[in-house]
C-alpha positions as semicolon CSV with decimal commas, in nm:
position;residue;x (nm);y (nm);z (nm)
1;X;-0,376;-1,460;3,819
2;X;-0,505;-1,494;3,451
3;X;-0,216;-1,386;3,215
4;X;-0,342;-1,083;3,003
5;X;-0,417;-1,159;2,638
6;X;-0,157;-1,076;2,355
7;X;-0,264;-0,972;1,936
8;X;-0,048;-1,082;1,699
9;X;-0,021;-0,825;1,403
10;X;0,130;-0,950;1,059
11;X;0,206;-0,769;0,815
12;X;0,276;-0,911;0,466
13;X;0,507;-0,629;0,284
14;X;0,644;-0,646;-0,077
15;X;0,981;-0,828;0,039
16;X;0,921;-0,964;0,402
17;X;0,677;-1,024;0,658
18;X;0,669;-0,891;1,031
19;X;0,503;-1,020;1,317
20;X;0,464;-0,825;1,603
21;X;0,306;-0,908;1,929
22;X;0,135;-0,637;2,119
23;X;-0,022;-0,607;2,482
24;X;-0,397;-0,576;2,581
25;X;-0,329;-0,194;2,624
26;X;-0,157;-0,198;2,275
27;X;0,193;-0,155;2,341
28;X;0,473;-0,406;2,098
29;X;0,575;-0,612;2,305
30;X;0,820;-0,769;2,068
31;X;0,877;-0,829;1,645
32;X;1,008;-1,064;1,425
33;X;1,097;-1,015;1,030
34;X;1,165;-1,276;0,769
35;X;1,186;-1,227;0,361
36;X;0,992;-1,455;0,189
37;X;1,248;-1,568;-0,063
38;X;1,650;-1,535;-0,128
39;X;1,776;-1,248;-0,362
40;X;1,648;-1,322;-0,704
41;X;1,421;-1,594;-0,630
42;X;1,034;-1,555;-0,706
43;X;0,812;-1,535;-0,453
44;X;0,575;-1,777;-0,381
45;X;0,249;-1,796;-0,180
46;X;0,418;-2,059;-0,004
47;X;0,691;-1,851;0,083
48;X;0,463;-1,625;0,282
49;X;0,370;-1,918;0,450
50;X;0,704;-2,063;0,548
51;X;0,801;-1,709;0,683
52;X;0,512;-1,706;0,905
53;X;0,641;-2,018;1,022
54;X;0,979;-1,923;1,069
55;X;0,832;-1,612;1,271
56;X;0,658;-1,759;1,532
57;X;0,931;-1,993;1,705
58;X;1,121;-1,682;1,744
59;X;0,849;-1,471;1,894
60;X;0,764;-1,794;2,143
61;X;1,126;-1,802;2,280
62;X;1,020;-1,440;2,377
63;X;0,658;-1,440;2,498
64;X;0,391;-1,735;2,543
65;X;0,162;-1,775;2,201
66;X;-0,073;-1,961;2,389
67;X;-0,213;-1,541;2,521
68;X;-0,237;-1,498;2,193
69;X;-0,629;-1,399;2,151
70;X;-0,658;-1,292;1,805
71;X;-0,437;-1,264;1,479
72;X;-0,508;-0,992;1,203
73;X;-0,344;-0,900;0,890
74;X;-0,211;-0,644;0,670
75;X;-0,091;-0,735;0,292
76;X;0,050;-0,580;-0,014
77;X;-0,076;-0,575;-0,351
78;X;-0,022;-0,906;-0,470
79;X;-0,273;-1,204;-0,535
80;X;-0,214;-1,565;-0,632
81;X;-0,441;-1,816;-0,754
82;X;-0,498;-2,135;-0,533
83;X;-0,647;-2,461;-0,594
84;X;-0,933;-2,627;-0,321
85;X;-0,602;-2,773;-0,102
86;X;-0,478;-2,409;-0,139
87;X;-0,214;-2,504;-0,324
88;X;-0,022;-2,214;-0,551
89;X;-0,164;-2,238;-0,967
90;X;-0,071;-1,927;-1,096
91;X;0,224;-1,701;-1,040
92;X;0,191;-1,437;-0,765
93;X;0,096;-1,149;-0,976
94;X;0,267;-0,800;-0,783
95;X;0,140;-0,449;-0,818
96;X;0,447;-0,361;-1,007
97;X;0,376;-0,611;-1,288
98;X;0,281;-0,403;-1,596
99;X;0,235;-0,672;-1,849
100;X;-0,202;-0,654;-1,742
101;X;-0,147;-0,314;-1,809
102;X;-0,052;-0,343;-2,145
103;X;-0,286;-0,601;-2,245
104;X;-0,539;-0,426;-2,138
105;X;-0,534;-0,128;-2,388
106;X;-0,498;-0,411;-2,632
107;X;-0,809;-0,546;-2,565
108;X;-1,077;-0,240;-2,495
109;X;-1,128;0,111;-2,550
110;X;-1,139;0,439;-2,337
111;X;-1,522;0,404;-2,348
112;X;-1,458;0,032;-2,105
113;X;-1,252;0,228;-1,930
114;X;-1,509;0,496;-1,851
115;X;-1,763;0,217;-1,797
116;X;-1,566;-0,023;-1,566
117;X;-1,471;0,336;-1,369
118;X;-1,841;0,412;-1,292
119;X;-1,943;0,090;-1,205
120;X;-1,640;0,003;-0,995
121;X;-1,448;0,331;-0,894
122;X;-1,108;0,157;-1,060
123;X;-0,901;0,181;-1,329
124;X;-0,879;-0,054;-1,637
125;X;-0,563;0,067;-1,703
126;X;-0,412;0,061;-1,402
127;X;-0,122;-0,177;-1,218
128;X;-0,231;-0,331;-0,917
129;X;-0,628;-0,408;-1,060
130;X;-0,684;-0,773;-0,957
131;X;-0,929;-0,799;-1,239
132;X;-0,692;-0,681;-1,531
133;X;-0,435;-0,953;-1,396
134;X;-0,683;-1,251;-1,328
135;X;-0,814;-1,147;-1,729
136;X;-0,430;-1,128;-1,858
137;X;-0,383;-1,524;-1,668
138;X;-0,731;-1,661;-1,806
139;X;-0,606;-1,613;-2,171
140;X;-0,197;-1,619;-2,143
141;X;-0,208;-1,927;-1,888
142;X;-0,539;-2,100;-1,938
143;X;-0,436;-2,412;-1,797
144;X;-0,354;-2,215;-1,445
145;X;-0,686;-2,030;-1,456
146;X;-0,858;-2,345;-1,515
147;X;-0,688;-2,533;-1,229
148;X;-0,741;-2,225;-0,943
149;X;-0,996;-2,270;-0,713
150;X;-1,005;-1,929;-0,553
151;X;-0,744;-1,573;-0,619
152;X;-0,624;-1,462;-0,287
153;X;-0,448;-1,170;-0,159
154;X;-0,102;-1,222;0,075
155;X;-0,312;-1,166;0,381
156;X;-0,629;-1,342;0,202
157;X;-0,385;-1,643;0,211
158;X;-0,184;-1,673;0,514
159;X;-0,559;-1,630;0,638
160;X;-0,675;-1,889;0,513
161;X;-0,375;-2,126;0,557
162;X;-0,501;-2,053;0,941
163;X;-0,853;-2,093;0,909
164;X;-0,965;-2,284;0,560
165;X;-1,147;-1,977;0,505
166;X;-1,108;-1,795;0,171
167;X;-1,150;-1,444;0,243
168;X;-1,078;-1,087;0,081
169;X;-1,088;-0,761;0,293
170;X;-1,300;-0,505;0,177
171;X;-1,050;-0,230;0,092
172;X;-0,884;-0,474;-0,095
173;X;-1,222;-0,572;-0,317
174;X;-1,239;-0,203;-0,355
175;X;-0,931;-0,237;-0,582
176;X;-1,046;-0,545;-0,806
177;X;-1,231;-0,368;-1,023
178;X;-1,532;-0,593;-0,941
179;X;-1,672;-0,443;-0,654
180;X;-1,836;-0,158;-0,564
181;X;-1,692;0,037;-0,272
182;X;-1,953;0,318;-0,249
183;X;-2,229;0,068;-0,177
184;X;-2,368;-0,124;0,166
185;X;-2,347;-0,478;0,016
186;X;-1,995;-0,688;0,002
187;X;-2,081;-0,841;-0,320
188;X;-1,925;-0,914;-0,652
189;X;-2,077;-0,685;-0,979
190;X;-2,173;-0,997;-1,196
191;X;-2,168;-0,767;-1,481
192;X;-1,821;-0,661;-1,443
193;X;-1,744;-1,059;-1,393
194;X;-1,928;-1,096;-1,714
195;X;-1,723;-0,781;-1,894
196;X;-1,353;-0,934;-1,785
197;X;-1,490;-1,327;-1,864
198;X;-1,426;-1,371;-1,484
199;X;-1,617;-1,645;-1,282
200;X;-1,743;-1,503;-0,980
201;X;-1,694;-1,872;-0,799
202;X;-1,310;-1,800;-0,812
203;X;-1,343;-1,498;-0,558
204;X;-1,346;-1,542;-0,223
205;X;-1,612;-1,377;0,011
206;X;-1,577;-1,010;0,106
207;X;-1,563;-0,920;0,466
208;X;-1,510;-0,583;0,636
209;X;-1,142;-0,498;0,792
210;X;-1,252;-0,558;1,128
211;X;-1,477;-0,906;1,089
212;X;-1,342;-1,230;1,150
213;X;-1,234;-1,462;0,884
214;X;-1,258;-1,754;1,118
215;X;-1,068;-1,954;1,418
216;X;-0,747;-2,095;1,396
217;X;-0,782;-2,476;1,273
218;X;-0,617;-2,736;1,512
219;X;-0,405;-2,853;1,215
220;X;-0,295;-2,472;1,194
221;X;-0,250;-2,482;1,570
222;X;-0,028;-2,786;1,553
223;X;0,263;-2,615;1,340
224;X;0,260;-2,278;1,457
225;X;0,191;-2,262;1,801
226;X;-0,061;-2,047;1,822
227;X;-0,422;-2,161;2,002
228;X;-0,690;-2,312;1,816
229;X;-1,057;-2,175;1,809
230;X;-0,916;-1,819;1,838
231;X;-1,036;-1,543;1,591
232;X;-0,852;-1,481;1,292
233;X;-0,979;-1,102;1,176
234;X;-0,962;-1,041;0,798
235;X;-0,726;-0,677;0,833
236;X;-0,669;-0,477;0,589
237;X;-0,433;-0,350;0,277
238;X;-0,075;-0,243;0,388
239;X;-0,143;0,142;0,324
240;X;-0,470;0,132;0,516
241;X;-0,325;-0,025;0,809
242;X;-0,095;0,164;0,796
243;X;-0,336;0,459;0,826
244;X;-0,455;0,313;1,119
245;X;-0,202;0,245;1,299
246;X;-0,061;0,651;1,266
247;X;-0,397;0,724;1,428
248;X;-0,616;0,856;1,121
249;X;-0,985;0,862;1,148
250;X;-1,083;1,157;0,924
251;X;-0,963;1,437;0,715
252;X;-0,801;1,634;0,903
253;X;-0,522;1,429;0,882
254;X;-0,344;1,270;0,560
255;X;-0,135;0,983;0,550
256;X;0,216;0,973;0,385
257;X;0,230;0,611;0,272
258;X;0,613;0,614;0,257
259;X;0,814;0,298;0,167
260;X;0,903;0,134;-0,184
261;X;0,597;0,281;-0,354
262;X;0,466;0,557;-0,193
263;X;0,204;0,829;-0,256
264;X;-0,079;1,008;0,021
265;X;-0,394;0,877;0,102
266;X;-0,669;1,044;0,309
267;X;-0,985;0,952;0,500
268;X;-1,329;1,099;0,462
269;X;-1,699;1,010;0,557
270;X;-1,840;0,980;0,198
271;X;-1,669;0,852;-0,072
272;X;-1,516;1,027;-0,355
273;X;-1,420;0,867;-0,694
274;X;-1,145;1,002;-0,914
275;X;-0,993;0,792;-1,227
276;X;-0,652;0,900;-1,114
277;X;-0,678;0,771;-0,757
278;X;-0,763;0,490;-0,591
279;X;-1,085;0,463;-0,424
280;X;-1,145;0,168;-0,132
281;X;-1,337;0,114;0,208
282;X;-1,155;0,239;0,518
283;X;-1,094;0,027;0,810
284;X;-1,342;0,191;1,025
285;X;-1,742;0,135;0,953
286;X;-1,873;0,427;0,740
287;X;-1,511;0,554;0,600
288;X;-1,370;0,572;0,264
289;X;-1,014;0,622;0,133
290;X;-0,862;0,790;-0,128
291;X;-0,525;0,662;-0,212
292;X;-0,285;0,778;-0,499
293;X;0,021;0,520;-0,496
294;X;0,322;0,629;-0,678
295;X;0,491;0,343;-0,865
296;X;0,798;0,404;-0,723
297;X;0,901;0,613;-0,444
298;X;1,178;0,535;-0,181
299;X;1,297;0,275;-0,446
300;X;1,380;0,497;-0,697
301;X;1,701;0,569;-0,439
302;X;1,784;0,195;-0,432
303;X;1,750;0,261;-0,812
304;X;1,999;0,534;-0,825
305;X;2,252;0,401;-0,600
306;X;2,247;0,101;-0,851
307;X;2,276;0,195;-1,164
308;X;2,371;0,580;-1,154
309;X;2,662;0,567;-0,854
310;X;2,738;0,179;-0,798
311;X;2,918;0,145;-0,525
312;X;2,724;0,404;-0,309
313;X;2,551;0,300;0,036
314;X;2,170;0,434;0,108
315;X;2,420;0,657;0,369
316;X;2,580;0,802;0,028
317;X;2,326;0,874;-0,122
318;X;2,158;1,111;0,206
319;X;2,537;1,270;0,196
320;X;2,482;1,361;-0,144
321;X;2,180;1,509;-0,137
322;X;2,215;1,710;0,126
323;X;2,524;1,834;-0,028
324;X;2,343;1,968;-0,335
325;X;2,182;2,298;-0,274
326;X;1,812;2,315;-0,249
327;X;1,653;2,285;-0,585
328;X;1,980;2,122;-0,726
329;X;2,122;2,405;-0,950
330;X;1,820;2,378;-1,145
331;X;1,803;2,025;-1,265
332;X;1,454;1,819;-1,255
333;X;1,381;1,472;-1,254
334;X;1,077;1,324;-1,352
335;X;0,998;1,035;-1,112
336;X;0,790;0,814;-1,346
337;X;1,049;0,568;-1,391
338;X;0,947;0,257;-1,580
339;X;0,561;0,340;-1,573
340;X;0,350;0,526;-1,358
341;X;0,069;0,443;-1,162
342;X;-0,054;0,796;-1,001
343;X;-0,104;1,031;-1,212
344;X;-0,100;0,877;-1,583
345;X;-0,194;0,501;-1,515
346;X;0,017;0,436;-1,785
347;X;0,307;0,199;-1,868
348;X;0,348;0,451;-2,127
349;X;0,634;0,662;-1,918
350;X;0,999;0,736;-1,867
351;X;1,190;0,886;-1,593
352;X;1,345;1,205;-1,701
353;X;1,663;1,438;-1,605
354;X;1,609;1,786;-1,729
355;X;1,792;2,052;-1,774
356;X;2,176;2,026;-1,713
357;X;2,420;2,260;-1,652
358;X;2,805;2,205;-1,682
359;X;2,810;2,290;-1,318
360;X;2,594;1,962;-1,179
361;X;2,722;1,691;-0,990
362;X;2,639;1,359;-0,926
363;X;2,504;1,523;-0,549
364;X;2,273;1,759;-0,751
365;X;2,101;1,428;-0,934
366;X;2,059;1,267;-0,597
367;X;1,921;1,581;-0,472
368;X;1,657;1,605;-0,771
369;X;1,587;1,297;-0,745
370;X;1,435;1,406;-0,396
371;X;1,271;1,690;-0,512
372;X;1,117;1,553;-0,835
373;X;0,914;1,326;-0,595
374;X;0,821;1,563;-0,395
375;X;0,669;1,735;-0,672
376;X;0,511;1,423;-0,766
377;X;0,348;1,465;-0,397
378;X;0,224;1,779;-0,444
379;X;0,041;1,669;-0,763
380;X;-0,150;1,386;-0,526
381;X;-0,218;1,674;-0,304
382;X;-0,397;1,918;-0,579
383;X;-0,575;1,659;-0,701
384;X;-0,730;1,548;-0,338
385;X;-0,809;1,956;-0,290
386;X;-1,015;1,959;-0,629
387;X;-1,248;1,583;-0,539
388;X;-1,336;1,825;-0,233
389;X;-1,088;1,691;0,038
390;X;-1,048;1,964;0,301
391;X;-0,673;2,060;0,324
392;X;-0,542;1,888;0,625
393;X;-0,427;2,007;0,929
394;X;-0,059;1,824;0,887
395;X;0,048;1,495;0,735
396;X;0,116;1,180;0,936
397;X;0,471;0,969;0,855
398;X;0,614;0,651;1,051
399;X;0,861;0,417;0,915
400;X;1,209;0,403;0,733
401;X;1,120;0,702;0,496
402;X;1,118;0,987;0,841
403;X;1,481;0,877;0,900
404;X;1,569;1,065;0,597
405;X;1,553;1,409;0,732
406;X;1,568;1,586;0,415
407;X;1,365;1,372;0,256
408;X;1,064;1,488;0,527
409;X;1,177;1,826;0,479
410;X;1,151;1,856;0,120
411;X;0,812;1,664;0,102
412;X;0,690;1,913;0,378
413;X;0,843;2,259;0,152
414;X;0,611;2,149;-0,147
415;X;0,301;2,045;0,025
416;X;0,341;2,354;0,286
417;X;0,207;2,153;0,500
418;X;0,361;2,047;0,837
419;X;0,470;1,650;0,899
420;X;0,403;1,485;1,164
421;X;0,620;1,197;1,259
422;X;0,546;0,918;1,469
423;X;0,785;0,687;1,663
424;X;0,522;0,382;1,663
425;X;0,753;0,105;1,454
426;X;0,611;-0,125;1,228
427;X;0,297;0,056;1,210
428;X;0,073;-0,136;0,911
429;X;0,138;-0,432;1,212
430;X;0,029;-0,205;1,497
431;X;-0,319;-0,119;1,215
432;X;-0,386;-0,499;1,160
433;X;-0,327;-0,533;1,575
434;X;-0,574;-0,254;1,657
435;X;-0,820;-0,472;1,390
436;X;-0,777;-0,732;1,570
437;X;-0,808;-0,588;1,938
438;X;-1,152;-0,460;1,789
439;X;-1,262;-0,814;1,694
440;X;-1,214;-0,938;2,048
441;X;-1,357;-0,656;2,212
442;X;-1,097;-0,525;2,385
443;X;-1,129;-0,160;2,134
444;X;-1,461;-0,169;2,094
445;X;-1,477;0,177;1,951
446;X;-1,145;0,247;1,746
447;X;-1,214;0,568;1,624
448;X;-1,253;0,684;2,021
449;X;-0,947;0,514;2,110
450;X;-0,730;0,679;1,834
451;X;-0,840;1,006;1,848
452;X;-0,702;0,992;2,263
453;X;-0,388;0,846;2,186
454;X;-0,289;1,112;1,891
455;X;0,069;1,216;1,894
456;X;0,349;1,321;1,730
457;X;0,727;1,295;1,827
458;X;0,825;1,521;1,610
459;X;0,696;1,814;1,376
460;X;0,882;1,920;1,054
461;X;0,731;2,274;0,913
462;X;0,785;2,414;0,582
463;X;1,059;2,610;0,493
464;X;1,058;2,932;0,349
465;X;1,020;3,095;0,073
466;X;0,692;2,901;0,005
467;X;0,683;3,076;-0,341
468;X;1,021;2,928;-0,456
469;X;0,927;2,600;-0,411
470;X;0,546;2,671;-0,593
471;X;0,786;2,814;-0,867
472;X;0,978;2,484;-0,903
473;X;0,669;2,269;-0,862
474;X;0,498;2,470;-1,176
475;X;0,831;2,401;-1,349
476;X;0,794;2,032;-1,275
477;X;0,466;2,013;-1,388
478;X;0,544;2,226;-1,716
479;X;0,813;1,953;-1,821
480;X;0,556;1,670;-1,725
481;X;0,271;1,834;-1,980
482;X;0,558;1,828;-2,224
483;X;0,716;1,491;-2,189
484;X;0,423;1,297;-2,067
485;X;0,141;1,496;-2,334
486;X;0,118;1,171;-2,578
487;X;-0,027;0,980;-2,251
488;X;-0,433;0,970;-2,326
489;X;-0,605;1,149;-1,976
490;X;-0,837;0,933;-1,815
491;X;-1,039;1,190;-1,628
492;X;-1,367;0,989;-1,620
């Protein structure tokens, strides 16, 4: 009897990697997570490597890699330049990394911004543009950009550590700044090369989610295990993956990103461009994305427990909010904490607690601390309703974020729209996995297979009274026109 054949999802996230092994029909069979560096340390496109490595001997001892049939990726927002032996010239350069941000407005003028916009869908101003940050390396680390070969994405380059192939997916060229995602062709704009003083021979060929970036080399084979000659599909950007692997295939359903950053992002069959949101290809032919990321979501409770209540546990901080009454005596926070990227694309912000009263606690912060980004939700979700997005029939969640109970709930009371939560764990894996099951053949048609295996484990519904929370949302945005008014808009 022929063993069946196993997929081997990775996903690169902002602090560690997972790889997760899944059957023919799908199902994780098991999953293995390693950080790429020690607390404090840099990370290094090296160190995505090396926890790749240290991955696979685990998931051996636990299944045979030699079924493995096909390995796809899913990777965060962060690009490092290479040289021919793809080895590391520049820093990695993370989403979070405002300094392109600012240098930006230094060097051009609303009217770029409008330009580079129509041509590309992006944002000049924006964190997490590849083109902004390859721009801010060429002239504050010439000798790097002189010496790089090729920029890469995280999965770009564990891809190509596998293959030789240098590769970027096509949701992720949506994001550069240098491609146009509305259009059939996978090419570079050589005018928007020539605007940013970029040289199109240090990008990497753009290939749709579900295409193959090549086989695994023997060298490759020889150190981790895994068979050569077998496909290694290009995948996709965490978020979309992640999309992909809730089950989303159009708008009736929206995606809560969740995690460090977070935000919504939905799924539609033209696409729609908006300065304040991001615009990409969707892993599924003839589907865009809208995305607006938040700069900081689920890390803003890290943040708190850190530097507002040291001491306190992630388990202290839930206690405390759900201590606080709902709304938190009246106090606001302003989530934009150290820049924002949805809605102001601006490093131009501060986070903000409004309106004390002598009778708040340290629970009541905590609590609007919750609330504030929920109102920063609801803001991603008017915006989506005015480009034309159909209001959708609930909102998908998986991951860390839906063990937070009243953090579901209170996202849920703004939108007034019901959650959905899935059980499926590590779910940007299970998206690069169903990329990859495509590429062999064994989902030929994924948009089929997701729309029959659909479910929910659990459904959160809005509380009432809906007007009380639109009364508190209208508050939130009221302090955000005042505090946040000296922020130029960008409505292109």
């Amino acid at each position: 009897m022929v063993a069946s054949p196993l997929i081997l999802g990775v996903d690169l996230g902002t602090s560690s990697l997972k790889a997760v092994l899944y059957t023919d029909r799908m199902e994780q069979l098991c999953s293995v997570r390693r950080g790429y560096a020690p607390p404090g340390a840099s990370v290094t496109a090296e160190g995505w490597w090396q926890a790749l490595l240290s991955a696979l001997p685990e998931l051996a001892g636990r299944a045979e890699l030699s079924r493995v049939a096909c390995v796809s990726f899913s990777g965060y927002n962060a690009f490092v330049g290479v040289d021919r032996a793809l080895r590391q010239t520049t820093p990695v350069m993370l989403y979070y990394n405002t300094a392109p941000c600012a240098y930006m407005g230094k060097l051009f003028q609303d009217c770029d911004g409008q330009y580079v916009f129509h041509r590309s869908c992006a944002n000049l101003f924006g964190s997490g543009i590849m083109a902004p940050g390859i721009r801010w390396l060429r002239d504050q680390q010439s000798e790097a950009y002189a010496s790089t070969d090729c920029f890469l994405f995280s999965n770009g380059y564990v891809a190509a550590r596998l293959t030789g192939q240098r590769t970027m997916d096509a949701s992720r060229a949506s994001l550069t700044a240098l491609h146009d995602p509305r259009g059939a062709a996978l090419t570079w704009d050589e005018d928007l090369c020539r605007f940013f003083g970029i040289s199109p021979a240090k990008l990497p060929a753009i290939k749709n989610c579900w295409e193959a970036v090549g086989t695994v080399m023997p060298e490759a084979a020889s150190v981790t295990g895994l068979p050569a000659g077998i496909p290694v599909a290009v995948g996709s950007m965490d978020s979309l993956c992640a999309a992909l692997g809730n089950g989303i295939t159009g708008a009736e359903q929206m995606l809560d990103i969740g995690g460090s950053a977070g935000g919504l992002a939905c799924v539609s069959d033209r696409p729609r461009a908006h300065a304040r949101l991001y615009l990409s290809r969707y892993a599924l032919p003839g589907r865009w994305c809208n995305n607006a990321p938040l700069m900081s979501s689920a890390r803003l409770f890290d943040w708190f427990c850190e530097k507002l209540a040291p001491g306190w546990s992630m388990e202290d901080f839930i206690r405390a909010v759900d201590a606080s009454p709902c709304f938190a005596r009246g106090l606001m926070f302003l989530p934009y904490v150290g820049g924002a990227r949805y809605p102001y694309w601006s490093m131009d912000t501060q986070g903000h607690f409004l309106h004390f009263s002598p009778e708040c606690t340290i629970s009541d912060m905590a609590r609007a601390v919750v609330e504030g980004l929920s109102c920063a939700y609801r803001s991603i979700l008017t915006d989506l309703e005015a480009l034309g997005v159909p209001a959708p029939q609930c909102i998908v969640a998986a991951g860390g974020d839906t063990r937070f109970g009243t953090w579901v709930q209170s996202r849920a009371n703004y939108l007034r729209i019901p959650y959905h939560l899935n059980d499926t764990p590590e779910v940007s894996a299970k998206g690069a996995a169903l990329l990859g099951a495509n590429q062999i053949g064994l989902i030929p048609d994924l948009a089929a297979y997701l729309s029959a295996h659909a479910s929910a484990h659990q459904i959160v519904e809005p509380e009432e009274p809906a007007a009380a929370f639109a009364e508190h949302y209208q508050a939130f945005q009221a302090d955000c026109g005042l505090l946040y008014q000296h922020i130029p808009s960008r409505d292109w």
